[in-house]
C-alpha positions as CSV (number, residue, x, y, z in Angstrom):
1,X,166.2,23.7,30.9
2,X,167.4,21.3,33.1
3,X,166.8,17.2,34.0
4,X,163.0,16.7,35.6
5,X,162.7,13.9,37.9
6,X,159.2,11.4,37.8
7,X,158.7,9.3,41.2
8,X,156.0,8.4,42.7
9,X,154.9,8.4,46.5
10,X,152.8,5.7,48.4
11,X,149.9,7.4,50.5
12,X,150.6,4.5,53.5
13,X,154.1,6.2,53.8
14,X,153.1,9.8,54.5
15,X,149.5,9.9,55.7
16,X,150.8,10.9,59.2
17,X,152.8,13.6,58.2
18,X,149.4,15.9,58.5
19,X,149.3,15.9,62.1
20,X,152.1,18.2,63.7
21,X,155.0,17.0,65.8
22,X,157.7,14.8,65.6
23,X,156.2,11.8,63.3
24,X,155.6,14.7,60.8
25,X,159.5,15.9,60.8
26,X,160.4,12.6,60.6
27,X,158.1,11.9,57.9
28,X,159.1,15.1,56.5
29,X,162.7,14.5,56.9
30,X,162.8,11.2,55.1
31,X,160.9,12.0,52.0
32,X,163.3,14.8,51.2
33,X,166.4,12.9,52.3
34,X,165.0,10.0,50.1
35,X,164.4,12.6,46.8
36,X,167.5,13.7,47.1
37,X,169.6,10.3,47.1
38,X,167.5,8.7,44.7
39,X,167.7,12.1,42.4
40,X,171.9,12.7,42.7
41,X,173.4,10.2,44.8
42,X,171.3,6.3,43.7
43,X,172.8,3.7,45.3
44,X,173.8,0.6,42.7
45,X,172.3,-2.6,43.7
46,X,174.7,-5.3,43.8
47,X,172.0,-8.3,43.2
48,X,173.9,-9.5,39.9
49,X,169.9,-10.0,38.4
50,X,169.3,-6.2,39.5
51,X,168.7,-3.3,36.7
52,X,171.8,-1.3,38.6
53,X,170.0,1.8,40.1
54,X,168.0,1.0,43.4
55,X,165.0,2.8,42.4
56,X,163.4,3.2,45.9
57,X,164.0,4.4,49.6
58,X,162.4,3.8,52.7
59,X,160.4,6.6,54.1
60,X,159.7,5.2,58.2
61,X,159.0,1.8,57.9
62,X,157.3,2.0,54.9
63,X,160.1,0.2,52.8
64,X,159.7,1.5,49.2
65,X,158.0,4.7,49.9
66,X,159.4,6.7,47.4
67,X,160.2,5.6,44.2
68,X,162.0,7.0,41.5
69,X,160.6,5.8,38.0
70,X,162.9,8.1,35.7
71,X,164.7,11.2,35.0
72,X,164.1,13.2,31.8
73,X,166.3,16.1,29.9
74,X,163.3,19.3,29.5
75,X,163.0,18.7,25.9
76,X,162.1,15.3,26.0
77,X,158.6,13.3,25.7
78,X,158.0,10.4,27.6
79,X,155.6,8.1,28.4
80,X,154.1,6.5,31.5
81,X,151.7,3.6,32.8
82,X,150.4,3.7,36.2
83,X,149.7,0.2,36.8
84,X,149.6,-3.0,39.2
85,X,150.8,-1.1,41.9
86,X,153.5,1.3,40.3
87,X,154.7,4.1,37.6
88,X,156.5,2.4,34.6
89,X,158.0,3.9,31.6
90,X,156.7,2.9,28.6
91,X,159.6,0.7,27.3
92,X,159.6,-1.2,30.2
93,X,156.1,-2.6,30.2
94,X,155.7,-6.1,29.2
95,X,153.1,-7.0,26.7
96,X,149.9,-7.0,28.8
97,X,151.1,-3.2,29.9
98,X,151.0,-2.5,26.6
99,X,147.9,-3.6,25.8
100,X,146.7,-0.9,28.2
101,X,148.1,1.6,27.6
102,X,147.1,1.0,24.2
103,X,143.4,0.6,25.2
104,X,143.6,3.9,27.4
105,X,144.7,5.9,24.4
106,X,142.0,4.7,21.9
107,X,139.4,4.5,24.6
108,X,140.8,8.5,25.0
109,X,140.5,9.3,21.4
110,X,137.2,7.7,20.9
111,X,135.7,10.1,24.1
112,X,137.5,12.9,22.9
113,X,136.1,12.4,18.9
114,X,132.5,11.8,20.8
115,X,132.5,15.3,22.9
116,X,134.3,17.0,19.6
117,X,137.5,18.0,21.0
């Protein structure tokens, strides 16, 4: 049991880490760098309006790459919305996120009662 960690990658970030050779290793080198400061060494944002953690890291030029969304003791549930461009945990959508993610789960329910599952 242990602490899982949810972030999510943008494609525009990585896409040329398929071709071998040096843009790959950097590529490469970045992502992994970035999971591991965003996972056990986040930097705190010092934007006095900022939420504390800076929840993202540059991979190249591609400045919020990675982004770390939340991290979640084995045992536990949670909930996520993928939506206008990012992951969010469920208490932090605003009201029209919640809306849809409400609509999603009936609109799930209602397929799964039609196909009999």
């Amino acid at each position: 049991m242990g602490i899982g960690y949810v972030m999510s990658v943008f494609d525009d970030a990585i896409r040329d880490a398929k071709v071998p050779g040096a843009e790959k290793d950097r590529i490469c080198g970045d992502l992994a760098s970035g999971v591991v400061k965003l996972c056990l060494d986040p930097d705190v944002d010092p934007h006095p309006d900022s939420c504390g953690r800076v929840k993202s890291v540059a991979i190249g030029n591609h400045g919020n790459g990675l982004n770390f969304v939340d991290a979640i003791h084995s045992r536990e549930w949670g909930i996520y919305l993928w939506g206008e461009n990012c992951l969010r945990k469920m208490n932090e959508l605003d009201n029209f996120g919640f809306d849809k993610l409400r609509e999603l789960v009936m609109n799930e329910e209602r397929r799964r009662k039609e196909i009999g599952e």
